[in-house]
C-alpha positions in Angstrom: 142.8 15.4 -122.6 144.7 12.0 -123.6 146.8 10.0 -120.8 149.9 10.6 -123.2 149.0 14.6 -123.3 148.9 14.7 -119.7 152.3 12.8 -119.3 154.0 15.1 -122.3 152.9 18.6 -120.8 154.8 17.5 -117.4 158.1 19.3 -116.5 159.4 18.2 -113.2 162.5 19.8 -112.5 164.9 20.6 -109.4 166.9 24.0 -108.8 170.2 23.6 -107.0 173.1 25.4 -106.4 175.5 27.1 -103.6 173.4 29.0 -101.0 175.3 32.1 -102.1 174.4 32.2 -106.0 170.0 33.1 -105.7 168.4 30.2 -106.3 165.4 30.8 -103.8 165.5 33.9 -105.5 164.8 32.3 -109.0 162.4 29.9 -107.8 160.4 33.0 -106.5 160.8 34.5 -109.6 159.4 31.3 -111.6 156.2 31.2 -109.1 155.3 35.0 -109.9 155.0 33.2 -113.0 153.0 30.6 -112.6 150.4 32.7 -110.9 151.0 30.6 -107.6 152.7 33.0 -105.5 149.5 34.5 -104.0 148.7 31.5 -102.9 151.3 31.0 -100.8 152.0 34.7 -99.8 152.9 37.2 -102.5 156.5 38.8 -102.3 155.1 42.4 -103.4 158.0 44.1 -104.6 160.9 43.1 -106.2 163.1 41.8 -103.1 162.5 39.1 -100.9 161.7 40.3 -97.5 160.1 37.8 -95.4 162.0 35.0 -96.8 161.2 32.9 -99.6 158.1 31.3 -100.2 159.4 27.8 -100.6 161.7 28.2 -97.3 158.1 27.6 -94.9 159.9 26.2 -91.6 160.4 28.9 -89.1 164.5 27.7 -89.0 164.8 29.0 -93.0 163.0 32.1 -92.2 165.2 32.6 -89.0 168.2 32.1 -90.6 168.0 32.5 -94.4 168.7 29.4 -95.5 167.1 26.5 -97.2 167.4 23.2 -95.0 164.4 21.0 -96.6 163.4 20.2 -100.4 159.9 22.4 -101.2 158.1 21.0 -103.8 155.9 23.5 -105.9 153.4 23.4 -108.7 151.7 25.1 -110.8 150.1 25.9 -114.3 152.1 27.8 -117.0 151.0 28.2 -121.2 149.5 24.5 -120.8 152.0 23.0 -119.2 152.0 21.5 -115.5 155.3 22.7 -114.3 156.6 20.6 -110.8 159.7 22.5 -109.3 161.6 21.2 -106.2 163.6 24.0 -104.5 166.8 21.9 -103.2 168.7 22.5 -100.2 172.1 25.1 -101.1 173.5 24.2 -98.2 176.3 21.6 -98.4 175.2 20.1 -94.6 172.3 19.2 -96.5 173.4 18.0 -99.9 172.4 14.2 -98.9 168.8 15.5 -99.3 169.9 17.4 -102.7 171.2 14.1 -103.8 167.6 12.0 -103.2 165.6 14.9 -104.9 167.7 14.7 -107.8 166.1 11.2 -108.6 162.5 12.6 -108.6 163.3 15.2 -111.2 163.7 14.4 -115.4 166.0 18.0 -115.9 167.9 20.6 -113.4 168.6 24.3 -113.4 171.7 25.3 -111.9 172.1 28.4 -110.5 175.5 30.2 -110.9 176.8 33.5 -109.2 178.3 35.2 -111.8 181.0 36.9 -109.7 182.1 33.7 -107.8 181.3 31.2 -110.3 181.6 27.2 -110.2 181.4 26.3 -106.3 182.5 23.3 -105.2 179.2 22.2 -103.8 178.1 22.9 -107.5 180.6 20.4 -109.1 179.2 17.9 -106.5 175.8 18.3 -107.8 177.0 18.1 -111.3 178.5 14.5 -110.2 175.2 13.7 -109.4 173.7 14.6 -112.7 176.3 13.4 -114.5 175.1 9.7 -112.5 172.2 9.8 -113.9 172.7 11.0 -117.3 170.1 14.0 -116.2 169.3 16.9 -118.7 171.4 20.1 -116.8 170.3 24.2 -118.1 172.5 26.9 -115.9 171.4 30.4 -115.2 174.1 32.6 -114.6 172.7 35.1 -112.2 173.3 38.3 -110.5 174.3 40.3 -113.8 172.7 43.1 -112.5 176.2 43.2 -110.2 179.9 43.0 -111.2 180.8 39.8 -113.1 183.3 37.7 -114.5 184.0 38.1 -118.2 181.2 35.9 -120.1 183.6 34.2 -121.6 185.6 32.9 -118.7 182.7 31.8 -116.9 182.0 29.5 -119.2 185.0 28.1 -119.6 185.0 27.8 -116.2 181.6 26.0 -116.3 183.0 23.6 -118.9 186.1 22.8 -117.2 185.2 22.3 -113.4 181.7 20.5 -114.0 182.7 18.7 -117.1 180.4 19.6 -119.4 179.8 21.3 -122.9 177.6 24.6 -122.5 176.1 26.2 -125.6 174.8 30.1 -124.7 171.5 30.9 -125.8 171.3 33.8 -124.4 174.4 36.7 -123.9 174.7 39.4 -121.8 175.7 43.1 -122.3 177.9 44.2 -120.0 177.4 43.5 -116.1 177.2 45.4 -113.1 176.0 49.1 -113.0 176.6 48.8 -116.8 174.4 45.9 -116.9 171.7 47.0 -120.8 170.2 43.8 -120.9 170.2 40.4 -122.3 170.5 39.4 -126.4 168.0 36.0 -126.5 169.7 34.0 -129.1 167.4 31.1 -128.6 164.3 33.4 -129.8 166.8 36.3 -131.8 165.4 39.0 -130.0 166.7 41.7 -127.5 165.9 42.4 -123.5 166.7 45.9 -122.0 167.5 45.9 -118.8 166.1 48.8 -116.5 166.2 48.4 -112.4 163.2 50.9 -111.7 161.1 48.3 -113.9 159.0 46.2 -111.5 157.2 44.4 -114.5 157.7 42.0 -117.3 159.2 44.3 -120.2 158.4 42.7 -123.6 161.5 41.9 -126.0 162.8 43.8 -128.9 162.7 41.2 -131.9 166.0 41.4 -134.2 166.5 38.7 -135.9 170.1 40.2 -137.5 172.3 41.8 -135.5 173.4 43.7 -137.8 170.5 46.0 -137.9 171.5 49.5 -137.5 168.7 49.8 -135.1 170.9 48.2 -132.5 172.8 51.2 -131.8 169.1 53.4 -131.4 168.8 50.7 -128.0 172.3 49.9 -127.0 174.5 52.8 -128.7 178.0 52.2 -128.4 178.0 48.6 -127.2 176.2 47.6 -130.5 179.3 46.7 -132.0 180.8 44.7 -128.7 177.6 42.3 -129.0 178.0 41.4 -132.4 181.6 40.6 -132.3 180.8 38.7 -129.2 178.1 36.4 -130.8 180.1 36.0 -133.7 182.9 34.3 -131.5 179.7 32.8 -129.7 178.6 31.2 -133.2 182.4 29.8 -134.1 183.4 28.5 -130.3 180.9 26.7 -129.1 178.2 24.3 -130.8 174.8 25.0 -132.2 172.0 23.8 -129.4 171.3 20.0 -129.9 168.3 19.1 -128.3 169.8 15.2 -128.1 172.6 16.2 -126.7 171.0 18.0 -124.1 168.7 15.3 -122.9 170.8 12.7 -122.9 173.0 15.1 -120.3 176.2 15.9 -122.5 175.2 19.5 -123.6 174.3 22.4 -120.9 172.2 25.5 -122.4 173.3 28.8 -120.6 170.9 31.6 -119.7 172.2 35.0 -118.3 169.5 37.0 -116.0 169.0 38.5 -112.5 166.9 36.4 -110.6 166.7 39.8 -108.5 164.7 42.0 -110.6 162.9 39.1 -112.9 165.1 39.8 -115.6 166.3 36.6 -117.6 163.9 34.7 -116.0 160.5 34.7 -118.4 163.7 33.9 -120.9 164.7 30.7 -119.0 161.3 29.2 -118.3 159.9 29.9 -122.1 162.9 28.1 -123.2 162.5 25.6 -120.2 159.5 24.2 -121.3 160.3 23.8 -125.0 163.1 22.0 -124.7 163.3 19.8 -121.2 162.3 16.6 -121.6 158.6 15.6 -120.3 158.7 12.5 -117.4 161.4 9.9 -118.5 161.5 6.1 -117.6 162.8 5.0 -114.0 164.5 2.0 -113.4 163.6 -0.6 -110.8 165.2 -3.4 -109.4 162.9 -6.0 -111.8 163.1 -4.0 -115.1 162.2 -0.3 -116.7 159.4 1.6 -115.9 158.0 3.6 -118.6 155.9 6.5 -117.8 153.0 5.7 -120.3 152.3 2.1 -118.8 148.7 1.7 -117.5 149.9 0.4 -114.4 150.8 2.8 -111.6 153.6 2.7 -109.7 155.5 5.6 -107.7 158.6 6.2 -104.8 158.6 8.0 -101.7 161.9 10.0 -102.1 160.7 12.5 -99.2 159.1 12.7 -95.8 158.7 15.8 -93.6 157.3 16.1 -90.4 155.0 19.0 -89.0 154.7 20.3 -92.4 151.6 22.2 -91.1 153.1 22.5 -87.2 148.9 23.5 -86.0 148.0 20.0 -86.8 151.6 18.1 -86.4 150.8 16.5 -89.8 153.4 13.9 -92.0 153.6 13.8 -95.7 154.8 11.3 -97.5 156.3 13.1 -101.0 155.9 10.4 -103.7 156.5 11.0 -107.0 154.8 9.2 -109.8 156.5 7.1 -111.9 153.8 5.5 -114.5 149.6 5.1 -114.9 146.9 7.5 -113.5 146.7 8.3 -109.7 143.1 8.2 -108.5 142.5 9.6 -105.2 140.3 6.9 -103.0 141.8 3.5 -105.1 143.6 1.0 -102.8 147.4 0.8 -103.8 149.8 -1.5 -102.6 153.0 -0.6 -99.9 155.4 -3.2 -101.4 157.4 -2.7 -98.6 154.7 -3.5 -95.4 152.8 -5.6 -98.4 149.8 -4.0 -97.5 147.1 -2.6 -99.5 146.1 1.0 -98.2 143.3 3.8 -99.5 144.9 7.4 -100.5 142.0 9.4 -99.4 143.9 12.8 -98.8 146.5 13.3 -101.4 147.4 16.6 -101.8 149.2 18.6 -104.3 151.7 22.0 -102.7 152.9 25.6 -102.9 155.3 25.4 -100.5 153.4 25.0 -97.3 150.0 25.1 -98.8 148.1 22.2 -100.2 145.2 21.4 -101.5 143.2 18.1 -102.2 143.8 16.7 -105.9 141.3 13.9 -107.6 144.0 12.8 -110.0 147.6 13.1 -111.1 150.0 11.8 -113.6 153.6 10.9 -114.0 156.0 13.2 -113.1 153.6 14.7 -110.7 154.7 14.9 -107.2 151.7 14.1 -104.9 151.6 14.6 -100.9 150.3 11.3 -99.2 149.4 11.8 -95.3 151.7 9.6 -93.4 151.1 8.0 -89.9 154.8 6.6 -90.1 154.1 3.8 -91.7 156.6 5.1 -95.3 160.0 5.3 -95.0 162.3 6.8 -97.8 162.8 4.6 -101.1 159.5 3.2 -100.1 157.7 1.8 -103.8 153.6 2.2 -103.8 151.9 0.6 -106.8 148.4 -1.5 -108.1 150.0 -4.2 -107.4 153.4 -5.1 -109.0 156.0 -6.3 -106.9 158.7 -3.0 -107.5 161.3 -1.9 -106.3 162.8 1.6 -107.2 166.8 2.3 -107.2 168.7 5.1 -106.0 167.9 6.3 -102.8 170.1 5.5 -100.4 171.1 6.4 -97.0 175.3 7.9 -97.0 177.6 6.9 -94.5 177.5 9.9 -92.0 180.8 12.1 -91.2 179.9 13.6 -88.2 178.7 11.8 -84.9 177.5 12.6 -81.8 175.5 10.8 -78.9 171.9 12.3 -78.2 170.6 12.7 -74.4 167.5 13.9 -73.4 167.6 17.4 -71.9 164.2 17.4 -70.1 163.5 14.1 -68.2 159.7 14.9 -68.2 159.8 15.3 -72.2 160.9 11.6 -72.9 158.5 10.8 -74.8 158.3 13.8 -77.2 162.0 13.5 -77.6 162.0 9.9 -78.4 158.9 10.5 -81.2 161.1 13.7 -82.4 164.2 12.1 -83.1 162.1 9.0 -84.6 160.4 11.7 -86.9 163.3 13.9 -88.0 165.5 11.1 -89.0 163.1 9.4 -91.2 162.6 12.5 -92.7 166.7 12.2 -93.8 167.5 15.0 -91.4 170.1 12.9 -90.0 170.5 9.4 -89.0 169.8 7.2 -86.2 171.7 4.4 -84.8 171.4 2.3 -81.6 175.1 1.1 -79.5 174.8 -2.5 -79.4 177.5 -1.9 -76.5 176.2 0.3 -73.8 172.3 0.6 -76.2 172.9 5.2 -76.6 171.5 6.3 -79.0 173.9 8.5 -82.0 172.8 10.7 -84.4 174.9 10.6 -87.9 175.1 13.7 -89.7 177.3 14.9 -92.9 177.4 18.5 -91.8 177.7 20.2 -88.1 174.6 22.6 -88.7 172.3 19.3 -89.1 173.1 19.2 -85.3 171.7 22.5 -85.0 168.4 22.1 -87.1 167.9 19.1 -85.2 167.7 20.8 -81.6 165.9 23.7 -83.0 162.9 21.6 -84.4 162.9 19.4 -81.5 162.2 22.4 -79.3 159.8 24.1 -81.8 158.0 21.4 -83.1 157.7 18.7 -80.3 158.4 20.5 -77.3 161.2 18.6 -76.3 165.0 19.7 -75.3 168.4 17.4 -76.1 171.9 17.8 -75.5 174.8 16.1 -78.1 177.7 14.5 -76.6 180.8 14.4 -78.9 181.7 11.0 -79.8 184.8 10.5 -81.7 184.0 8.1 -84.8 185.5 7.9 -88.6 183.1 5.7 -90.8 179.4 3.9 -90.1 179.6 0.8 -92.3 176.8 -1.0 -93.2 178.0 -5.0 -93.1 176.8 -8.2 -94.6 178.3 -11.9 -95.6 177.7 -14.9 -96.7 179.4 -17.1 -93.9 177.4 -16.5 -91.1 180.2 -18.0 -89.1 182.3 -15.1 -89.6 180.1 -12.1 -89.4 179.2 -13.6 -85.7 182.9 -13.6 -85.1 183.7 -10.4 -86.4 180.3 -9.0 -84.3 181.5 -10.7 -81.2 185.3 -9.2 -81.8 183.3 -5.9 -82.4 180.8 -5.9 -80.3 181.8 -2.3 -78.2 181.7 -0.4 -82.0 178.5 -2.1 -83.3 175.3 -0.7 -84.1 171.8 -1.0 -85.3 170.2 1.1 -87.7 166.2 2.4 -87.9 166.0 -0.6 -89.8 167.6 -3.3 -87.6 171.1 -3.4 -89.7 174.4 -4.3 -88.2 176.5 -1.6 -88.6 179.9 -1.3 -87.7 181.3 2.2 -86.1 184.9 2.1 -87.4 187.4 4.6 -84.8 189.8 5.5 -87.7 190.3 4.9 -91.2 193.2 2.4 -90.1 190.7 0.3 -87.4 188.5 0.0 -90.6 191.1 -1.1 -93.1 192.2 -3.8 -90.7 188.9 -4.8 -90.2 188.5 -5.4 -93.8 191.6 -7.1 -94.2 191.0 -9.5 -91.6 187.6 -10.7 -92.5 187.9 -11.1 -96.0 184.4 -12.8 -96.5 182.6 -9.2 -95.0 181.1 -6.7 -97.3 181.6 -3.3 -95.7 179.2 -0.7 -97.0 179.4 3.0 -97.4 175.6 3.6 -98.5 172.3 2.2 -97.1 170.8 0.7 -100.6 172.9 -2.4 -101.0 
């Protein structure tokens, strides 16, 4: 197969939505697909038991929640399909918002009782950002509903976006028939006892007589419905899709498979296949010879047996060869990829090649860092990573004198993973972990004791903003540092960083050094 085939039969795409609405669920659902789910433990019947094969840490299994990004692959009708299973959680939406710039489309996942959730909208913002390609699947028809309609006003109106249905429901809840496909014109029954894949009913008119022979009285309902359908909103433009300003909408129940074969079909026909990136020194087109790619991902203990570190990076442009020496702009060293691995959730397996918009695992001995660029040799540098300014602080001890040393290589691990983030008291030299949620806190003690052996205590520290500062008169900054110097910090990376008590110490900090740049991301 051609280097341009390979590229055009990728579909890298992320799922996200409120924890609430089934989006493990979905992705589940999509794996069955792919014929990948045995691989990484097959969910036998029709409900998710033993937690979800892309939640593989023993905190998401505890607790039933996803706290880390999974990334997944697998073969489907010719196409090599890359899904990354975000974190719902709103404590974890900073690493939502990095994976979002490793993926060319999204599915977002909608509960079809509650609707657009405000984590949802901030997602959306995201997407909007980047002008990515956004399809919703509004799940859980199987149970009581909003009125179709409704929702997608709803949609339209809180995420600021046009939606174009090309699929409709029948009903909802116990009186949930099934699903009318208008993007293939043909009609899925729905039936709970039905553990399998039940093949469609084609009608390409509606107004078949027939109709009333599957769905008797509610025949007439569906036609009137998809005639309002037809005059409201617009016919599906592909354009308009990929270029972000038009959302297709799929009905289902992630649940019982139902909607599902619908989506992906329809998925792969449409979503675009890996899209340019942009660097700091110009475009980057997929097709280019030269390869280049970005770590947007690092987890630790991955496999907790053999403590092992990946390095997620996701390839940008030209052919990945397993055992060629790349470059690590960052380092500038040159370094040989002998292990790169491709995943189902926790498993892996050794790949020769890959191509763009593959997501390959590269074993890491902390020497990558997020945002990291790896190429042949180009000076690059990818945009869009960054580190936010952290809302919640809190000074970490050590719990267990004797453990100081698995403490110290824990906390080192976790937070370049994007757990949370690390800074250093240039006053009194503690060290504070900045988090956007509270339950970060509480992933972070929980892996520190299951995966390194080592106990801490937080101490609550009272703080508004962490500022990232820079100037150009280097007389001032070492005034306003020596003024400062009880609420400074370093970062991982040896940044000044300015701890600000209140949201009026920081405004008067900013109007008093006018020469000061006070930043409120990492990537400036």
């Amino acid at each position: 197969m051609t280097f341009q085939k390979e590229i055009n039969r990728r579909r890298t795409f992320g799922i996200v939505s409120h924890p609430d609405a089934g989006k493990t669920t979905l992705t589940e659902k999509l794996l069955l697909f792919g014929g990948a789910i045995h691989v990484a433990g097959a969910v036998k019947s029709n409900k998710i038991k033993k937690g979800a094969t892309s939640d593989f840490m023993e905190i998401e299994r505890q607790r039933g929640i996803s706290v880390a990004t999974s990334v997944m692959g697998f073969e489907y009708n010719g196409y090599k399909v890359n899904i990354l299973d975000t974190p719902g959680h709103q404590d974890f939406q900073e690493d939502t918002f990095r994976t979002l710039t490793a993926v060319d489309s999204v599915i977002i996942v909608i509960d079809a009782a509650k609707g657009v959730e405000p984590q949802t909208e901030k997602l959306m913002n995201v997407c909007r950002m980047r002008n990515t390609p956004v399809i919703v699947f509004i799940n859980k028809m199987d149970r009581p509903a909003q009125d179709s309609f409704s929702l997608l006003d709803e949609i339209e109106n809180q995420l600021k976006i046009k939606v174009c249905p090309l699929s409709w429901p029948i009903n909802s809840g116990p009186e949930f028939k099934g699903v009318y496909n208008i993007f293939n014109r043909s009609l899925k029954l729905f039936d709970p006892n039905i553990q399998g894949i039940e093949e469609g009913i084609d009608f390409e008119d509606v107004s078949n007589p027939e109709l009333e022979i599957h769905i008797r009285d509610d025949a007439q309902t569906l036609r009137d419905e998809l005639e309002l359908v037809e005059g409201v909103y617009p016919e599906f433009n592909r354009d308009e899709y990929l270029t972000g300003n038009l959302a297709p909408v799929f009905f289902g129940s992630a649940l019982y498979n139902f909607g599902v074969q619908e989506l992906l079909h329809a998925f792969l026909e449409i979503a675009p296949s890996p899209q340019p990136s942009n660097a700091e020194e110009r475009k980057i087109l997929p097709n280019e010879n030269n390869f280049t790619g970005f770590v947007f991902k690092i987890h630790a203990n991955i496999d907790p047996n053999h403590r092992s570190r990946i390095a997620f990076v996701k390839i940008c442009s030209g052919k990945f060869i397993r055992n060629n020496m790349y470059k690590h702009i960052r380092t500038g060293k040159t370094m040989r990829i002998s292990s790169p691995t491709a995943f189902m959730a926790e498993q892996k397996e050794i790949i020769e090649e890959a191509f763009p918009g593959d997501i390959i695992g590269v074993p890491d001995n902390g020497s990558f860092i997020i945002g990291d660029t790896v190429t042949d040799g180009e000076e690059i540098h990818f945009k869009g990573l960054p580190s936010f300014s952290p809302e919640l602080f809190r000074y970490i001890e050590n719990a267990d004198p004797m453990k100081s040393k698995q403490l110290n290589k824990g906390i080192d691990h976790l937070t370049d993973e994007g757990v949370a983030q690390l800074f250093t008291s240039q006053f009194n030299g503690r060290k504070i972990v900045g988090t956007v949620g509270q339950l970060q806190f509480e992933v972070i003690q929980f892996r520190l004791e299951h995966e390194y052996n080592a106990k801490c205590r937080f101490e609550p520290l009272q703080m508004y903003k962490a500022c990232w500062i820079e100037s150009d008169n280097p007389k001032m900054l070492g005034e306003f540092k020596k003024r400062k110097h009880q609420k400074m910090a370093k970062d991982k990376l040896g940044r000044d960083v300015f701890m600000a008590d209140s949201q009026f110490i920081l405004q008067m900090a900013q109007d008093e050094f006018k020469d000061i740049r006070f930043h409120f991301t990492s990537e400036f």
